[in-house]
C-alpha positions as CSV (number, residue, x, y, z in Angstrom):
1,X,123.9,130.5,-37.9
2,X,125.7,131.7,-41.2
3,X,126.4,135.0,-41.6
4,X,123.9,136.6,-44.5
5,X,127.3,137.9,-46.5
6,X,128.5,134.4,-46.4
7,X,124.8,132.9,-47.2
8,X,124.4,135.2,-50.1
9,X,128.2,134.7,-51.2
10,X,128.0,130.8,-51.2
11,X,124.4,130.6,-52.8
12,X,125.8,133.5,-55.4
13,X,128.5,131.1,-56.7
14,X,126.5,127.9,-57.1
15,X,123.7,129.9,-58.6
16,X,126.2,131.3,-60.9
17,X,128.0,127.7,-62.0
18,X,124.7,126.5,-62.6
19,X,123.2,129.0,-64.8
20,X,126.1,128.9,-66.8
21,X,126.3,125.4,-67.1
22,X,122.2,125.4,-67.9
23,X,122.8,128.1,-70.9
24,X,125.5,126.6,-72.3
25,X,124.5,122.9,-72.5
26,X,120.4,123.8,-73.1
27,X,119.9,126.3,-75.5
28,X,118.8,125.0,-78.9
29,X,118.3,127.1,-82.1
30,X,119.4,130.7,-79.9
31,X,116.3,130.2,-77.7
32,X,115.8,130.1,-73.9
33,X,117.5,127.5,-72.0
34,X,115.5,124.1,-71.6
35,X,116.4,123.9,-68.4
36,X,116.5,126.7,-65.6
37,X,117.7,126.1,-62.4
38,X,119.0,129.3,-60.9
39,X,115.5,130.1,-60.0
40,X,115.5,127.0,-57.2
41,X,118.5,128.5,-55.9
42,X,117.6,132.6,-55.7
43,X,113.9,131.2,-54.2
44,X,116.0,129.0,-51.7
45,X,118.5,131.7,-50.7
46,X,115.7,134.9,-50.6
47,X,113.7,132.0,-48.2
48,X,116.8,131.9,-45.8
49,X,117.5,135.5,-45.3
50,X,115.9,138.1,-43.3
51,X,114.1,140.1,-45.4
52,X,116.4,143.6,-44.8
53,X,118.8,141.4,-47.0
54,X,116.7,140.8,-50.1
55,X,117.8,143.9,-52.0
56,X,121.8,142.8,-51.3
57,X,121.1,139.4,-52.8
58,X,118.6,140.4,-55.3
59,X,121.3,142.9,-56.7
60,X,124.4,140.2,-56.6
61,X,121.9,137.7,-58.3
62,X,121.2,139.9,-61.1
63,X,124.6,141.1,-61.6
64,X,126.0,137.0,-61.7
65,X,122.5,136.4,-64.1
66,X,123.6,139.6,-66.5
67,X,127.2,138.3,-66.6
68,X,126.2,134.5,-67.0
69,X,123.4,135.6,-70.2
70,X,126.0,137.9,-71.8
71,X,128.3,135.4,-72.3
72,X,126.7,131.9,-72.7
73,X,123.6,133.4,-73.5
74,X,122.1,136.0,-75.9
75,X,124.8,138.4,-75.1
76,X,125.2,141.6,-73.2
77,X,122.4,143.7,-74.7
78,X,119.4,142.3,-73.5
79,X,121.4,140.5,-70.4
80,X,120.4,142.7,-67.6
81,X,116.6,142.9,-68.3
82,X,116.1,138.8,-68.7
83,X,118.1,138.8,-65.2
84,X,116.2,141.2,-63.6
85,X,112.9,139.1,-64.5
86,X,115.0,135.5,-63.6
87,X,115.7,137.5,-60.3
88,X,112.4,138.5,-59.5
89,X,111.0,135.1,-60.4
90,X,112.8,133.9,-57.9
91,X,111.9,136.7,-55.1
92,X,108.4,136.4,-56.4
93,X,108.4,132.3,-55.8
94,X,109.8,132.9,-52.2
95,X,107.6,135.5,-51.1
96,X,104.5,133.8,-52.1
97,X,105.7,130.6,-50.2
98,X,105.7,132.6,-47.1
99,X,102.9,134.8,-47.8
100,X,101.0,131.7,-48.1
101,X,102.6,129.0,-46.5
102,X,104.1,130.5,-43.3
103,X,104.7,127.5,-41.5
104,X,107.5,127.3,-43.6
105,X,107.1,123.7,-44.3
106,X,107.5,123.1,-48.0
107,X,109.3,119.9,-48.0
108,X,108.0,119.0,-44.1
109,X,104.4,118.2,-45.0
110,X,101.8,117.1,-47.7
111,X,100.2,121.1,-47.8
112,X,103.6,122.4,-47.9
113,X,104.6,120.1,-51.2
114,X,101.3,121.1,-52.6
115,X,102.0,124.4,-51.8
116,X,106.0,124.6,-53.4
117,X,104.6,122.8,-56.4
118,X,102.1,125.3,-56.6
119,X,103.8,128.4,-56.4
120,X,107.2,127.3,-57.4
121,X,106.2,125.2,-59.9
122,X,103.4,127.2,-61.8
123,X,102.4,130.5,-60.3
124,X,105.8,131.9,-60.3
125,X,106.9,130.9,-63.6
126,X,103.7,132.0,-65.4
127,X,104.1,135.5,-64.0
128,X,108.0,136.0,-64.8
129,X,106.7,134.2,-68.3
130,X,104.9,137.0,-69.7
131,X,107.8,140.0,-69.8
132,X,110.5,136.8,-70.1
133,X,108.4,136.4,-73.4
134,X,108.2,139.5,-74.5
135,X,112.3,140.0,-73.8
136,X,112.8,137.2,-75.7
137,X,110.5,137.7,-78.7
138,X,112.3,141.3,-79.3
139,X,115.8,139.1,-79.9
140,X,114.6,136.1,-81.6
141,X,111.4,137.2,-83.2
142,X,108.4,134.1,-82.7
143,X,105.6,133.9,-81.4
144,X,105.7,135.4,-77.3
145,X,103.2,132.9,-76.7
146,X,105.5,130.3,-77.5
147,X,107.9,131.7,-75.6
148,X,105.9,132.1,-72.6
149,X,105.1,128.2,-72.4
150,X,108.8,127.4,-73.2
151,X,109.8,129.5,-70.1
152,X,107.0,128.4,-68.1
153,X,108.1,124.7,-68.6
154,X,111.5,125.1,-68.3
155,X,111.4,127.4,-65.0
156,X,108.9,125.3,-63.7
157,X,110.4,122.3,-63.7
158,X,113.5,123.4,-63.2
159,X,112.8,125.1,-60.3
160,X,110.6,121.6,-58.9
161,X,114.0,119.6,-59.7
162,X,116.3,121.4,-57.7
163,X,114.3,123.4,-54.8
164,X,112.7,120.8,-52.7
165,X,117.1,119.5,-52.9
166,X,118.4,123.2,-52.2
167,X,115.9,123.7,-49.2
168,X,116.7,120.3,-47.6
169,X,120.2,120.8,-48.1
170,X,120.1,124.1,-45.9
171,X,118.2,122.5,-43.4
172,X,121.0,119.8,-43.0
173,X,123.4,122.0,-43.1
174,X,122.7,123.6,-39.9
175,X,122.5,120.1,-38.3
176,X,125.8,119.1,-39.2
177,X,124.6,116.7,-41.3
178,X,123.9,114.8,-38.4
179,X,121.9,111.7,-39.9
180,X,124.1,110.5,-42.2
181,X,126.8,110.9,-39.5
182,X,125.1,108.4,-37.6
183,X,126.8,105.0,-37.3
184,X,125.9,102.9,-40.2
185,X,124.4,105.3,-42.5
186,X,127.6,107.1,-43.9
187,X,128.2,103.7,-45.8
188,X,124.8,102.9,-46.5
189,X,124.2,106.5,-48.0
190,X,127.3,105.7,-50.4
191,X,126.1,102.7,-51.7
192,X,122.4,103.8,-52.1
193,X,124.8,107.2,-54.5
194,X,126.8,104.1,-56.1
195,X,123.5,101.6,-56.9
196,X,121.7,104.7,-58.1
197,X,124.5,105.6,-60.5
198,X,124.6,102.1,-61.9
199,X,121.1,101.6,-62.6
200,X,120.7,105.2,-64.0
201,X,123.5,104.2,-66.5
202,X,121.8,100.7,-67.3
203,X,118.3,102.8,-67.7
204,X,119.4,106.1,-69.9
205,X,122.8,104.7,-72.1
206,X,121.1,101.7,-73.1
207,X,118.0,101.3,-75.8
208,X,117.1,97.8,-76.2
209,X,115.5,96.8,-72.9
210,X,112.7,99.6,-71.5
211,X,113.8,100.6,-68.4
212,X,112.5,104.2,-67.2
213,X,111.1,102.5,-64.4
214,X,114.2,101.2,-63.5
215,X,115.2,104.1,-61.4
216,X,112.4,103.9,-59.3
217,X,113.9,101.3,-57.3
218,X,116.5,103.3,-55.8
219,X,114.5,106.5,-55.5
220,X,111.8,104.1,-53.2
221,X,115.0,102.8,-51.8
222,X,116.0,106.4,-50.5
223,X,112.7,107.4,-49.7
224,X,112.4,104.6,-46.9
225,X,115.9,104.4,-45.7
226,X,116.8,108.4,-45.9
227,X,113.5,110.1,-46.0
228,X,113.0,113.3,-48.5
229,X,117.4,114.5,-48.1
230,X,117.9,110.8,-49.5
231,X,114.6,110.8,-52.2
232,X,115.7,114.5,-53.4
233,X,119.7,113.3,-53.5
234,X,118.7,110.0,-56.0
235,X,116.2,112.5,-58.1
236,X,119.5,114.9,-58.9
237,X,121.7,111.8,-59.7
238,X,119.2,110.2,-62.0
239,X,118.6,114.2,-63.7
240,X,122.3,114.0,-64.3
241,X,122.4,110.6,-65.6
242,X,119.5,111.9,-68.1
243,X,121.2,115.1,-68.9
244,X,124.2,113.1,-69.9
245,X,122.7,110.5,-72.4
246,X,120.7,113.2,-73.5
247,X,123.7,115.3,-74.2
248,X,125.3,112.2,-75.9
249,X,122.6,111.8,-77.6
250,X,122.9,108.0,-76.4
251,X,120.3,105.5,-75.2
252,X,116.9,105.5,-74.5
253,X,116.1,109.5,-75.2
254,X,118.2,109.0,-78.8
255,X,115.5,106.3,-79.7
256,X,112.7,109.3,-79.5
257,X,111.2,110.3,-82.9
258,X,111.5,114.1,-81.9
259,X,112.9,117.0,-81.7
260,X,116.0,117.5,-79.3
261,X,114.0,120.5,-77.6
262,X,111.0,118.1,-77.1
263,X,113.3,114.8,-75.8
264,X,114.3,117.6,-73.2
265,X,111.1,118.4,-72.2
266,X,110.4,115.0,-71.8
267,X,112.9,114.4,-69.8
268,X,112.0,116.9,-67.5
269,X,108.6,116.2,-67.1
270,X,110.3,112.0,-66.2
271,X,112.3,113.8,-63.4
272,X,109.9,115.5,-62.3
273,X,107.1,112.8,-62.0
274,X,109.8,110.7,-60.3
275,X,110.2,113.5,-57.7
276,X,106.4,114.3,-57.6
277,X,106.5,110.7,-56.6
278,X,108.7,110.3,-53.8
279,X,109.0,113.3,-51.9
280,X,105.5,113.1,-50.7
281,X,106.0,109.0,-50.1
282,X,109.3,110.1,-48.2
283,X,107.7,113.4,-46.4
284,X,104.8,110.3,-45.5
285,X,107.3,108.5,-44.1
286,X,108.9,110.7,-41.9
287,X,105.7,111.8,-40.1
288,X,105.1,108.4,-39.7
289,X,108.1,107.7,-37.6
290,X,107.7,111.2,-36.2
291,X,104.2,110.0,-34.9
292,X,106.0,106.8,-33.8
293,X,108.5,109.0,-31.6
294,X,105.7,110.2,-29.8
295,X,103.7,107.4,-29.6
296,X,106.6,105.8,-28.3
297,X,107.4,109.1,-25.6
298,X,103.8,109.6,-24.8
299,X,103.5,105.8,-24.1
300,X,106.6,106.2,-21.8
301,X,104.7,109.2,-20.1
302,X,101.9,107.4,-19.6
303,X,103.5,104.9,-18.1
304,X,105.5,106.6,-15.5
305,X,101.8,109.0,-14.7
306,X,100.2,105.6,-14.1
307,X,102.8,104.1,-11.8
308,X,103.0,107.0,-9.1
309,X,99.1,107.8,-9.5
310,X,96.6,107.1,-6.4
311,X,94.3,106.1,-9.1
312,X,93.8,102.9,-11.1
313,X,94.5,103.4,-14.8
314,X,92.5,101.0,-16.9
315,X,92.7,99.6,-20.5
316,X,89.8,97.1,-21.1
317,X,88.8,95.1,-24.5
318,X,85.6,95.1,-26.0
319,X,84.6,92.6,-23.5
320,X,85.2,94.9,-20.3
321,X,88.2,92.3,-19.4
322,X,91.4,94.3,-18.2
323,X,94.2,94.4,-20.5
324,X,96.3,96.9,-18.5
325,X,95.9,98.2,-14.7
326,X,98.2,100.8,-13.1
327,X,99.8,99.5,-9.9
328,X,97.3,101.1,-7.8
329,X,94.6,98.7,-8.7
330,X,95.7,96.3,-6.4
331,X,95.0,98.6,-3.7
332,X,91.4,100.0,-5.0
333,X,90.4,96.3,-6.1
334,X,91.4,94.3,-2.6
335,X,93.2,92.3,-5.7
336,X,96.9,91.4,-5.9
337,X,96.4,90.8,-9.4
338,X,93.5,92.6,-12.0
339,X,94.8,91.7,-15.0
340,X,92.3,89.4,-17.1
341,X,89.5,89.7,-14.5
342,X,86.3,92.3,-15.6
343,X,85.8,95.6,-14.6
344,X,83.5,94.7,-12.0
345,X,86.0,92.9,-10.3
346,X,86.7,96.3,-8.4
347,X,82.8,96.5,-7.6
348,X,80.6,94.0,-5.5
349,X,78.8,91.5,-7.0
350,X,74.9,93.0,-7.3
351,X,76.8,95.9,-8.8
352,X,77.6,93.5,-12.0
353,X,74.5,94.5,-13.7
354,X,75.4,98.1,-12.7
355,X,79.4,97.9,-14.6
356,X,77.4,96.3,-17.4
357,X,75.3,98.9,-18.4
358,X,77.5,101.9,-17.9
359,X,79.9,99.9,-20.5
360,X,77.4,99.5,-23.3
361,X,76.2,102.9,-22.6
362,X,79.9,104.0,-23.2
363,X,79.9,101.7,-26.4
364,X,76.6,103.3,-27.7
365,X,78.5,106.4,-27.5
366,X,82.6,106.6,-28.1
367,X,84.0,109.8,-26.9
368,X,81.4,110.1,-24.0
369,X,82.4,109.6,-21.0
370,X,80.2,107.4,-18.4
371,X,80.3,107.6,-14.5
372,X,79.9,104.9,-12.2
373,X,80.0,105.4,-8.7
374,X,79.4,102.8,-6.0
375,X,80.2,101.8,-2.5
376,X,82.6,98.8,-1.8
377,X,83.6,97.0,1.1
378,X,87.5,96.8,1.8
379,X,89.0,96.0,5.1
380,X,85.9,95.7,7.2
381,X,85.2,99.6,6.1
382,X,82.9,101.1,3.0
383,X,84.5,102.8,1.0
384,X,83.3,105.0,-2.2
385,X,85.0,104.4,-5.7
386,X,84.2,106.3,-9.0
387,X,84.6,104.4,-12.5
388,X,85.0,107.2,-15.5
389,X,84.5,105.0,-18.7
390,X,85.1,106.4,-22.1
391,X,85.2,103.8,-25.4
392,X,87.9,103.9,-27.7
393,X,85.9,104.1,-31.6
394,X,87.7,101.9,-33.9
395,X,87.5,102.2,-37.5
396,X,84.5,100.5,-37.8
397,X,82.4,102.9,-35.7
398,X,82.5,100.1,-33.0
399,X,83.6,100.5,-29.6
400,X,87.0,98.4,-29.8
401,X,88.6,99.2,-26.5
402,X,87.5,101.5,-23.0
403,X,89.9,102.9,-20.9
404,X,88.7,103.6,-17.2
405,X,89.9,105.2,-14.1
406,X,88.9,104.7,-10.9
407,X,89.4,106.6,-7.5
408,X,89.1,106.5,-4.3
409,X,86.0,109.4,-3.5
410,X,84.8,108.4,0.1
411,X,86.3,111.5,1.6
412,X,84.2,113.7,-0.7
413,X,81.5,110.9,-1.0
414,X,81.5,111.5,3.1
415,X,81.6,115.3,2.8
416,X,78.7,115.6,-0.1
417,X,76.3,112.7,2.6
418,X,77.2,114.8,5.8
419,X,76.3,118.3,3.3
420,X,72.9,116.6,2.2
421,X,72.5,115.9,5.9
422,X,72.7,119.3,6.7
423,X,70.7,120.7,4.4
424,X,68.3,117.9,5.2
425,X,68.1,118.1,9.3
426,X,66.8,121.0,11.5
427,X,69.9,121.8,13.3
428,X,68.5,122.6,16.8
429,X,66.3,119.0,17.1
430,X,68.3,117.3,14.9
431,X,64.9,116.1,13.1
432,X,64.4,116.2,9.5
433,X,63.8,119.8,8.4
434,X,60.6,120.9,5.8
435,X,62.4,120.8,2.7
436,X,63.0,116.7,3.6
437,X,59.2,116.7,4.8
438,X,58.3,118.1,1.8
439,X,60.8,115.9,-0.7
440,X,59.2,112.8,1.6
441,X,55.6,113.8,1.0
442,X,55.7,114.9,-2.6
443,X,57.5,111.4,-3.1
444,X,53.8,110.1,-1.4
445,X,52.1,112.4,-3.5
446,X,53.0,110.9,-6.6
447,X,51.3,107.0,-5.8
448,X,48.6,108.2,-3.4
449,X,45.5,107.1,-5.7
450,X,47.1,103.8,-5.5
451,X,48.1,103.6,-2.1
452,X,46.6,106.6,0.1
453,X,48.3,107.8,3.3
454,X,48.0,109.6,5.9
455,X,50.3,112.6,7.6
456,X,50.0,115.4,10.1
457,X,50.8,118.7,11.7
458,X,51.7,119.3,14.8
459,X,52.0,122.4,16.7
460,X,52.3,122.8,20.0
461,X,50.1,125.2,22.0
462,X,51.1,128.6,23.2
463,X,54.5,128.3,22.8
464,X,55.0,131.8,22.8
465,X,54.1,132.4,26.2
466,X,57.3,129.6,27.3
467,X,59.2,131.7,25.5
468,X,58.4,135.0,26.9
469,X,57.7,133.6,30.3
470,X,61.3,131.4,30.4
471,X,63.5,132.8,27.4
472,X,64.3,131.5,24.7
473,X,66.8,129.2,26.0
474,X,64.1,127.3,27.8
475,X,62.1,127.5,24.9
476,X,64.8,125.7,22.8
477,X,65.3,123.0,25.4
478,X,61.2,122.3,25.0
479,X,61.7,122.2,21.3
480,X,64.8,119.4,22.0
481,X,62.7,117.5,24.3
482,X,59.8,117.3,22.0
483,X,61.7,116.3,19.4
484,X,63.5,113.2,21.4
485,X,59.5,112.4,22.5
486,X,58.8,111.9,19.3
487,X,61.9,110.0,18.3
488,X,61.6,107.9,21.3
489,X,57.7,107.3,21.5
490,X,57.1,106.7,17.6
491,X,58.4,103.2,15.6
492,X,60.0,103.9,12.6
493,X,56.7,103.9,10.8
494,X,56.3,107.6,11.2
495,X,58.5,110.2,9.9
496,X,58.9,113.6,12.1
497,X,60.2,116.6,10.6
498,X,60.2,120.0,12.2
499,X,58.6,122.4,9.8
500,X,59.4,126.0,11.7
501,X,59.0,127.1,15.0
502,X,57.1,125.2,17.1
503,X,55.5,123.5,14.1
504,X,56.2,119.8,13.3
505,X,55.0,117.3,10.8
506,X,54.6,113.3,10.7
507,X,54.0,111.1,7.7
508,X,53.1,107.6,8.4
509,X,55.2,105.2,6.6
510,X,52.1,102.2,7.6
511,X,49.7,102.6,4.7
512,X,46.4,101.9,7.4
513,X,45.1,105.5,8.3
514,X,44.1,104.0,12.0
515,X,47.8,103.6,13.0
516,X,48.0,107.3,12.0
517,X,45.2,108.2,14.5
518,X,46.6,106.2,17.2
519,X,50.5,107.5,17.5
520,X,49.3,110.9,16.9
521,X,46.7,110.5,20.1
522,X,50.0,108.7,21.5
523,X,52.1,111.5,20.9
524,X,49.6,114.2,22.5
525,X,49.5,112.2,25.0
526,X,53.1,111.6,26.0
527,X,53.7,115.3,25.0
528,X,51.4,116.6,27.6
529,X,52.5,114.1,30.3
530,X,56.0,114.9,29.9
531,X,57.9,117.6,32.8
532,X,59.5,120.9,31.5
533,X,62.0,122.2,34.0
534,X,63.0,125.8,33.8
535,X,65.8,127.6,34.5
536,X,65.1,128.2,38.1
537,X,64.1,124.4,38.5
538,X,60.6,124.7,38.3
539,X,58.7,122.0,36.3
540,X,55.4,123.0,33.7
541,X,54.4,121.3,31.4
542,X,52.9,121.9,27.3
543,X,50.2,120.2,25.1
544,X,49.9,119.8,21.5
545,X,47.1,119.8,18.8
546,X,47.1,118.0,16.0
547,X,45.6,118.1,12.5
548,X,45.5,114.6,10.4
549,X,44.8,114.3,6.4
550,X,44.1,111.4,4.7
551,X,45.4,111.4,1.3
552,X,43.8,108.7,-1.5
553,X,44.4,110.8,-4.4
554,X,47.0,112.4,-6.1
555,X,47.8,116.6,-5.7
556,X,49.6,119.1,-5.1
557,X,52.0,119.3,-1.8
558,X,50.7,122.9,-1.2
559,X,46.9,121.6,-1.4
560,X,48.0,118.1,0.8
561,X,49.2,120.7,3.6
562,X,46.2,122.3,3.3
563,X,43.9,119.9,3.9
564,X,45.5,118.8,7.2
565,X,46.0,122.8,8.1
566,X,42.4,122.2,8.3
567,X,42.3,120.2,11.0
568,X,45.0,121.6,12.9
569,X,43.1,124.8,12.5
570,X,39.7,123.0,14.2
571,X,42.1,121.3,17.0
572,X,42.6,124.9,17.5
573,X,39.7,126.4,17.7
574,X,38.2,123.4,19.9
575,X,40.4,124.2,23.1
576,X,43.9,123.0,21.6
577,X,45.8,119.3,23.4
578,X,43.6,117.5,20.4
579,X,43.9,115.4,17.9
580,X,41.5,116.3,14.4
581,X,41.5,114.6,11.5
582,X,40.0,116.2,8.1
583,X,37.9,112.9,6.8
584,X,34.8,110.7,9.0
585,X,36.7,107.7,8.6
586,X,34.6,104.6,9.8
587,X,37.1,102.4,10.5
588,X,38.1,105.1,13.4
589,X,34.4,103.9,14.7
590,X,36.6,101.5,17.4
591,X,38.4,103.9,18.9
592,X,36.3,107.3,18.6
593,X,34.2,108.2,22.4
594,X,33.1,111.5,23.3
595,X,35.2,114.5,22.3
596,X,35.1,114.8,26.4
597,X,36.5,111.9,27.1
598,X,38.5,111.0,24.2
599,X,39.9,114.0,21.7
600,X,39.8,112.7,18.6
601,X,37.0,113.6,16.9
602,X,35.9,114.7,12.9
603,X,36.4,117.9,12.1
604,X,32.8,119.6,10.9
């Protein structure tokens, strides 16, 4: 980085060549200057320093401005205090841009143009404008109002001439002036200065063909090939080429009907249109290929992610057909080739319908992101795979694209079965625990009035006294036992759960109510028949009562339970080792005998 005392020495003598130059050659009638430029160049030089050097610069800037007025200007007596206000124009133009505009990027962005024509252009100006005015009224008498636009106008486009040109120039300066260094340009850049020069001098020395547009050509020219450096070079060539016919008093500005104060203003307000023009085409520009370098590095990125990831990286069309597939969807899809197939080419075939749906769900909605997850049959094994779909909106709010990624999710697929397992199985019996008796009977529940059901509870009968009598040990072995007689002696019509304890339920899956009867009498049966051993080696054995519900409308799962507690409850209280059911079902008439002889029986 530049030293500050060689910054501030450097922009001192260019700011004071070109404020002489701009007194000298556009001061009419003992007025202000036309044109003002010197305030481009403080603003740009107070933007570069730190701000502990203001003061320095600000004090060498007025000192070159006092010497510069006194003698090309109105002379030494009123010198210093139009300086001091140039000079604070200036710092006033800079510190706005950063007070407002602290990104800094004034010649970088559409918001930062705005932003330099704004303050640079206007603001600035119009504050300096008023004591400017009333400086320059106490030397030349006239109206301070008048004054005030003439400085306003000149300053402000002055200033818009030269600092979008001064700023760029600094920033190129640190890079060495690297792009025009690059093979090809150096020459190109000299031709684009030589065409501009010749059709600058065809469109300002001449008067009989129109040809202000003319210079556009070049200026469009520069805007393309060197972005704003190349569109803010072309605008200072064609300003000189005006400011010499104008000075002539040759070509197109000579033709004007008007005053020589008012052909100047013109010509300003020419130059800066043209600049107004293509800085913001050129600044355009060179986001676009900025976006383009990214495009182009994210792309790359992509690329090499999608390559070394386990997962399948899809790009569909609106048709769900693959345009693009990572390498490891030849692995995930069995395929050694996915391109141009659908996306359900990685799914089986009654998932189609599945892949179909979860794409127009995801065009319905671009931006939301739909999940597919189904099991797939690769080498002889199942495996799991989860499709995350999300549409790409086009700009026709229509779903134009998706892009899709698919993994491999068996190990956690596994993991979240064997967890739903567990929370779904009674670990000592391995039978379904009550919160799956109660998921399997509120699912029941909900069509019973249009196809009733039966279930019961079974508890086996002083349990307690096993326990106390054998331990607890024993008493788990009885619990396992049962459970296997009732996975072993049942068809998988019934469903057996343990509920707690030595409590157990069964819902028949067979829709008749007289099946339910029979494998619960089965059951008691079997149960009481079966030998305990204990730990000594002696054999006992226990019984079971039973409490059936038929269910034929729809309720609650706390009132369902309570209607077969019912039962259970009479079972009970008839001697236990029987089978109760809570409903004199007629079609039981076949198979009911004597409580004596046969136990089940209606419960009164």
């Amino acid at each position: 980085m530049t030293h500050p005392m060689w910054r501030i020495a450097t922009y001192g003598a260019v700011f004071f060549g070109v404020t002489c130059f701009t007194i000298f050659w556009t001061r009419f009638a003992g007025g202000l200057a036309l044109v003002w430029l010197g305030t481009a160049i403080g603003a740009a030089l107070f933007l570069t320093l730190p701000r502990s050097r203001h003061a320095l610069a600000a004090a060498v800037l007025v000192a070159l401005s006092t010497i510069a007025t006194s003698v090309f200007g109105f002379g030494p007596t009123w010198a210093l205090p139009l300086a001091v206000v140039n000079i604070f124009e200036a710092w006033l133009i800079a510190w706005l841009l950063v007070r407002f505009r602290p990104q800094r990027d004034y010649v970088d962005s559409e918001a930062g143009i705005v932003s330099l024509g704004f303050f640079a252009g206007f603001v600035g100006p119009a504050i300096a404008a008023i004591p400017g005015a009333m400086i320059v009224t106490q030397i030349v008498g006239k109206s301070p109002v008048e004054h005030a636009v003439s400085w306003l106008i000149g300053h402000g486009l002055g200033t818009l001439l030269v600092m979008p040109l001064a700023l760029l120039l600094e920033a190129y300066r640190r890079d060495n002036f690297l792009p025009l260094r690059q093979q090809g340009r150096t020459l190109a850049f000299g031709a684009l200065v030589l065409f501009t020069i010749a059709v600058s001098a065809f469109a300002f020395l001449q008067s009989t063909f129109p040809s202000l547009f003319f210079p556009v050509v070049p200026l469009v020219l520069a805007s393309f090939r060197f972005g704003r450096f190349g569109a803010s070079v072309v605008v200072l060539l064609i300003s000189m080429a005006a400011a010499g016919s104008l000075g002539m008093n040759v070509g197109v500005f000579a033709e004007l009907q008007i005053a020589l104060w008012e052909k100047a203003l013109f010509m300003q307000f020419y130059l800066a249109t043209l600049l107004l023009i293509s800085l913001p085409v050129a600044v355009a520009l060179k986001q676009r290929q900025r976006f383009l370098e990214e495009l182009v590095d994210r792309e790359a990125m992509q690329r090499l992610i999608a390559d070394h990831s386990d997962d399948a990286l899809l790009h569909l069309d609106q048709h769900g057909t693959i345009r693009f597939a990572s390498p490891a969807s030849s692995r995930l899809s069995g395929r050694d080739d996915t391109d141009g197939l659908h996306l359900d080419a990685f799914f089986s075939d009654f998932d189609k319908q599945v892949v179909a749906d979860a794409l127009g769900a995801a065009a319905k909605h671009p931006g939301r992101t739909e999940i597919v997850e189904r099991s797939v049959e690769r080498d002889g094994k199942t495996r799991w795979l989860e499709a995350k779909l999300r549409a790409i909106e086009s700009s026709k709010q229509q779903a134009s694209a998706f892009v899709v990624t698919i993994r491999d999710v068996t190990d956690r697929k596994l993991e979240e079965i064997q967890a739903s397992f567990e929370a779904r199985t009674d670990a000592l019996t391995g039978l379904p625990n009550r919160r799956a008796f109660l998921d399997q009977l509120e699912s029941r529940l909900e069509v019973a009035d249009k196809q009733p059901f039966a279930f019961a509870l079974i508890d086996l009968d002083h349990f307690k006294r096993v326990n106390d009598a054998f331990g607890h040990a024993v008493g788990d072995t009885v619990l396992k036992e049962v459970a296997e007689i009732m996975r072993a002696s049942t068809s998988q019509d019934c469903f057996f759960a343990r509920l707690g304890g030595e409590e157990f339920g069964m819902i028949a899956m067979d829709p008749a109510p007289e099946s339910t009867a029979i494998v619960c009498e089965d059951l008691r049966q079997t149960i009481e028949q079966h030998v305990m051993t204990d730990v000594d080696g002696g054999n006992f054995s226990i019984t079971a009562s039973i409490g059936i519900a038929v269910i034929s409308e729809r309720c609650s799962t706390s009132m369902a339970m309570q209607a077969a507690d019912g039962p259970l409850y009479s079972a009970k209280a008839s001697g236990r080792n029987c089978v109760r059911h809570a409903q004199d079902l007629k079609r039981f008439a076949q198979i009911d005998e004597p409580a004596r002889t046969n136990p089940i029986a209606v419960a009164n």
